[in-house]
Short mmCIF file of the C-alpha atoms (twelve columns), coordinates in Angstrom:
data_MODEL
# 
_entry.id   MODEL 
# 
loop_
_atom_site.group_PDB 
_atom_site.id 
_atom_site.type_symbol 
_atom_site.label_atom_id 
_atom_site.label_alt_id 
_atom_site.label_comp_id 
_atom_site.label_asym_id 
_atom_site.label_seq_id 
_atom_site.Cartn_x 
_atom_site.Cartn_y 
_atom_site.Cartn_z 
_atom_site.pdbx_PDB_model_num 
ATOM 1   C CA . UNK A 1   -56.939 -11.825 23.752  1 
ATOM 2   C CA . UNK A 2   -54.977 -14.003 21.148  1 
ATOM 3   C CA . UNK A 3   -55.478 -10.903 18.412  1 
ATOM 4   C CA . UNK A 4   -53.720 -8.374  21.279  1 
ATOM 5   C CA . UNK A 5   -50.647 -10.773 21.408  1 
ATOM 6   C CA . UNK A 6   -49.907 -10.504 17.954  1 
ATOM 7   C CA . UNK A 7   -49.934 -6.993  18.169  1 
ATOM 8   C CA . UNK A 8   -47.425 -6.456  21.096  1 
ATOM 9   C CA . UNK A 9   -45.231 -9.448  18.954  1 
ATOM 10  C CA . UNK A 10  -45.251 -7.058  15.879  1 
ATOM 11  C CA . UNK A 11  -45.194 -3.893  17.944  1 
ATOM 12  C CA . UNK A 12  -41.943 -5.141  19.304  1 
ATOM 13  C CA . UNK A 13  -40.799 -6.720  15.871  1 
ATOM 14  C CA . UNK A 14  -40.826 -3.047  14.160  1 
ATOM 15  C CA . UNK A 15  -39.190 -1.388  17.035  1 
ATOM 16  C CA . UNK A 16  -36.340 -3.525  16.801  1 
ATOM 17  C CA . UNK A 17  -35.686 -3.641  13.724  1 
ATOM 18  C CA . UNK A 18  -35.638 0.674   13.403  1 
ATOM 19  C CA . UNK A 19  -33.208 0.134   16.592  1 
ATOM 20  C CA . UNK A 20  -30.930 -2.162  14.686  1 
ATOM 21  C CA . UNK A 21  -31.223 0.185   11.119  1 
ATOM 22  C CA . UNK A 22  -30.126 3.028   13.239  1 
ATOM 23  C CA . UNK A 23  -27.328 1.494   14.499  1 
ATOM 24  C CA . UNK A 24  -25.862 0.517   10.787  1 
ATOM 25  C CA . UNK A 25  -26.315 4.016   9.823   1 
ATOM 26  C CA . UNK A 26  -24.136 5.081   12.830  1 
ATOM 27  C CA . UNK A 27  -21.605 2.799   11.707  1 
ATOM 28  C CA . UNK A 28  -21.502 4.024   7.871   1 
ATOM 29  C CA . UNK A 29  -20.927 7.300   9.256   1 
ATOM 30  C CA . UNK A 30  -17.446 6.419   10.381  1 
ATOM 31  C CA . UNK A 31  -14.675 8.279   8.370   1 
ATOM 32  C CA . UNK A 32  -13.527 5.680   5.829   1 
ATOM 33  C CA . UNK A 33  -9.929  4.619   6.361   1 
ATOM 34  C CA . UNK A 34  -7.402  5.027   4.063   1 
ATOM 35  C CA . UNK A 35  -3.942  2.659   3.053   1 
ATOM 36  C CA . UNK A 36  -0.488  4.396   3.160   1 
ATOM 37  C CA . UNK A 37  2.759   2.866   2.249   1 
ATOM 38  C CA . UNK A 38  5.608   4.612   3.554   1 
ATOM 39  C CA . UNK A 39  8.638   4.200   1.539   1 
ATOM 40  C CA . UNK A 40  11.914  3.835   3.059   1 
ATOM 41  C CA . UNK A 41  14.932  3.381   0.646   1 
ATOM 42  C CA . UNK A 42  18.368  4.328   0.636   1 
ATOM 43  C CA . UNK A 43  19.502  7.636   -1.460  1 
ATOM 44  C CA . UNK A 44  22.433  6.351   -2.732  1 
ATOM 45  C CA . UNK A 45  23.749  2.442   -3.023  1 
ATOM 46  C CA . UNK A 46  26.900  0.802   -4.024  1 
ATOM 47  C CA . UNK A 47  27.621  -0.906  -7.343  1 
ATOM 48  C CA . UNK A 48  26.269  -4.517  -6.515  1 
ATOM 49  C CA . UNK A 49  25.958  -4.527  -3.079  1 
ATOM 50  C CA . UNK A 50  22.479  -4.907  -1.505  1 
ATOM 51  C CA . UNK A 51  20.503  -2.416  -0.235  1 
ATOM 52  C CA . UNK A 52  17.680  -2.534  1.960   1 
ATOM 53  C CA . UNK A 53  14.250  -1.645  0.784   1 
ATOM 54  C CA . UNK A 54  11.077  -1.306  3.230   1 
ATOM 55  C CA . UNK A 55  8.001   -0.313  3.096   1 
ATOM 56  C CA . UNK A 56  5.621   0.098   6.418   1 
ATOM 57  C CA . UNK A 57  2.014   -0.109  5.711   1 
ATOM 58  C CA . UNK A 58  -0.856  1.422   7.639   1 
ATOM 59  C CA . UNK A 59  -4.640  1.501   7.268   1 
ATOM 60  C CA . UNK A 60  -5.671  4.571   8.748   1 
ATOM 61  C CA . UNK A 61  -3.275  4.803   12.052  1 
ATOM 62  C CA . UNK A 62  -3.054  0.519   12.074  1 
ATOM 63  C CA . UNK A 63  -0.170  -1.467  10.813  1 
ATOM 64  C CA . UNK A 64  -1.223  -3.766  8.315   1 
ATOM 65  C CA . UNK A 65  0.785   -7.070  9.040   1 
ATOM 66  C CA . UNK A 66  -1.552  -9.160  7.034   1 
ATOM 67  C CA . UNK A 67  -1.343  -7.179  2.895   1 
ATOM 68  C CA . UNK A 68  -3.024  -9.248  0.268   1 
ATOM 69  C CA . UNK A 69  0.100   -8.821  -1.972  1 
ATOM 70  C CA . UNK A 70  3.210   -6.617  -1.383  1 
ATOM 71  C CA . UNK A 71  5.608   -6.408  -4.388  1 
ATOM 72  C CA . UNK A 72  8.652   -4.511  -4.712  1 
ATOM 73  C CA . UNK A 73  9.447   -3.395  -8.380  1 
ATOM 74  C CA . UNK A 74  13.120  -2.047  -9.852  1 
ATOM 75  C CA . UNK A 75  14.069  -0.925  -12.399 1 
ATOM 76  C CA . UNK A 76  16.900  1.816   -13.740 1 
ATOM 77  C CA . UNK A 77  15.578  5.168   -14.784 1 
ATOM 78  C CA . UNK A 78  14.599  5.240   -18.474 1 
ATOM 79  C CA . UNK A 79  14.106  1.528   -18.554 1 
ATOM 80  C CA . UNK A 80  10.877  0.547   -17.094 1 
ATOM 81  C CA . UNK A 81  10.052  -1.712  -19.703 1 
ATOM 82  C CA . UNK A 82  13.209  -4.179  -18.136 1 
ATOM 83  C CA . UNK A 83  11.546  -3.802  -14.393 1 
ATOM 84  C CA . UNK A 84  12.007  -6.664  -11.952 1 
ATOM 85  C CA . UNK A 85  9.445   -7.609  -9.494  1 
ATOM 86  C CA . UNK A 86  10.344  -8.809  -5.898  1 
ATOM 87  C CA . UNK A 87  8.145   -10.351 -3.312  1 
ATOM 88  C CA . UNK A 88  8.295   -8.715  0.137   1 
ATOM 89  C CA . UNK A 89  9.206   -10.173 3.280   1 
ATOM 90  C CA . UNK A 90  6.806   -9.765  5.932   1 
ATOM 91  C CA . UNK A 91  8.825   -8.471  8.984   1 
ATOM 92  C CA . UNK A 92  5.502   -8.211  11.143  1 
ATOM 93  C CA . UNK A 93  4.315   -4.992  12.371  1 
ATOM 94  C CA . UNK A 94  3.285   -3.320  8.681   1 
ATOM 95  C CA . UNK A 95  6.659   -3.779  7.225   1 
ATOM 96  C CA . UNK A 96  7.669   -5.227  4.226   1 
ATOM 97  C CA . UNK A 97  11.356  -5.679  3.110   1 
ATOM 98  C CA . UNK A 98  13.145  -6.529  0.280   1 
ATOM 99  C CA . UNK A 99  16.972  -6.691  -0.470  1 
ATOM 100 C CA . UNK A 100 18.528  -5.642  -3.522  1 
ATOM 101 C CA . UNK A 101 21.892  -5.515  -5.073  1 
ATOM 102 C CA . UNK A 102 21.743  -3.093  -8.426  1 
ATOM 103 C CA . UNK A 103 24.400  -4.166  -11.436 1 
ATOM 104 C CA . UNK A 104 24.976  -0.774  -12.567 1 
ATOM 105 C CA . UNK A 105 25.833  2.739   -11.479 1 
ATOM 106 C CA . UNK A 106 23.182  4.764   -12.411 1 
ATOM 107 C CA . UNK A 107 19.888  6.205   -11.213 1 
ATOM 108 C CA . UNK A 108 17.107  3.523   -10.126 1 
ATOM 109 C CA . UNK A 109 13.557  3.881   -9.546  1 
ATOM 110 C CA . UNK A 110 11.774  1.706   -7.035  1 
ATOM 111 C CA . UNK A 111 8.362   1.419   -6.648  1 
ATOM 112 C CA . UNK A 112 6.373   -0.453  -3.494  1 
ATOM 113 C CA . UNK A 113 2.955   -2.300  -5.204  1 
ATOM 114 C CA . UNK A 114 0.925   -2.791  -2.070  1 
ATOM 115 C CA . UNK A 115 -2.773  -4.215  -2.186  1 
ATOM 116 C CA . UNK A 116 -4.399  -4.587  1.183   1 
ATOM 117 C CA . UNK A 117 -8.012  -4.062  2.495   1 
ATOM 118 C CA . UNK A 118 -9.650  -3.546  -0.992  1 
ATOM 119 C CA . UNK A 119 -7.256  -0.811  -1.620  1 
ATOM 120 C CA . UNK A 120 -4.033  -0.585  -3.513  1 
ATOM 121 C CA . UNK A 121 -1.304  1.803   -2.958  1 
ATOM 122 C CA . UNK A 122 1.531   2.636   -5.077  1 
ATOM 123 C CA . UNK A 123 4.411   4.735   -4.016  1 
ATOM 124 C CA . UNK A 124 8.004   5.413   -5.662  1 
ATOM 125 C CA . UNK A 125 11.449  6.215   -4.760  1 
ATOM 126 C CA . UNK A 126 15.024  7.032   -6.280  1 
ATOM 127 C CA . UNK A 127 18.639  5.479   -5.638  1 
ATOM 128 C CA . UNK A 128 21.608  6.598   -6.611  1 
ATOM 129 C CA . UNK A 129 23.600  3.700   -7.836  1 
ATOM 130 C CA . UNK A 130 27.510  3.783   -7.782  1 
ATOM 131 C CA . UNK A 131 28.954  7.050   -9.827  1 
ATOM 132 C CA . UNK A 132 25.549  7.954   -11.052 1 
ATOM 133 C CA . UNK A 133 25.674  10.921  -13.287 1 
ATOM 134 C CA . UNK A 134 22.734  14.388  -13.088 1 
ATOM 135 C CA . UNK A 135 18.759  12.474  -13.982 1 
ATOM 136 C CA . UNK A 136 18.248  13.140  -17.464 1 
ATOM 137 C CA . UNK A 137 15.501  14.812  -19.209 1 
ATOM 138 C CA . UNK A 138 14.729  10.887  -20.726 1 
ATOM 139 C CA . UNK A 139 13.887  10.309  -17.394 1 
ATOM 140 C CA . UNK A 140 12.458  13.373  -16.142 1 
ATOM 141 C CA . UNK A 141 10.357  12.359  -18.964 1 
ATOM 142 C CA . UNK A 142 9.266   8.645   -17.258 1 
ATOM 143 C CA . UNK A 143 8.435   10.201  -14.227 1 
ATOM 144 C CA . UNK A 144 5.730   12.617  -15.664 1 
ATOM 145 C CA . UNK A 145 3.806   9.285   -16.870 1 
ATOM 146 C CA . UNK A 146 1.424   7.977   -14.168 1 
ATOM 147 C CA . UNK A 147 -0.954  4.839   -14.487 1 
# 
């Protein structure tokens, strides 16, 4: 009688434990979810003046309001090596915010540096500073090189 105990105990033991391994396989089946940062910068700016830089951040369809690290980084086409990194504000909802006042006319590159949910995300944009003249092939050039 004691022996035929143990057996319904383990009987029950192993079909539990396929239910639960079932379940986690159901669960890694899920299509992985991917972070976005959506960009959202003026085209053209005025000669010291700020501008107003956001970027709204999503994981999968979700705002992200919680980003390990959002960084804003400027800097004016064909000088990269001078860039100047901003923390974002956190505006709630997924966006992020900086704003910026650029000394020269010229063309600027601005770039969002977004790490959130073990994933990092990277996108740029251009501004037109002031009496900016046609992008030159210098920075044509720039843009071709991606880390």
């Amino acid at each position: 009688m004691r022996l035929g105990k143990w057996f319904i105990l383990l009987c029950l033991a192993v079909g539990l434990s396929a239910c639960s391994q079932g379940d986690k396989q159901a669960a890694s089946d899920e299509e992985p979810k991917v972070l976005t940062a959506k960009l959202a910068a003026p085209e053209a700016a005025a000669k010291n003046e700020k501008a107003v830089i956001k970027a709204t951040v999503r994981y999968g369809d979700e705002p992200v309001a919680d980003a390990d690290d959002v960084e804003f980084e400027c800097w004016k086409a064909g000088s990269k090596e001078d860039s100047e990194l901003i923390k974002a504000k956190n505006e709630g909802k997924g966006v992020y915010s900086i704003e910026k006042a650029f000394p020269e006319d010229g063309h600027y590159k601005v770039q969002v540096h977004v790490t959130a949910k073990k994933q990092h995300t990277m996108p740029v944009a251009d501004i037109k500073v002031g009496k900016a003249t046609d992008v030159t092939e210098e920075d044509e050039k720039e843009e071709a090189h991606h880390h």
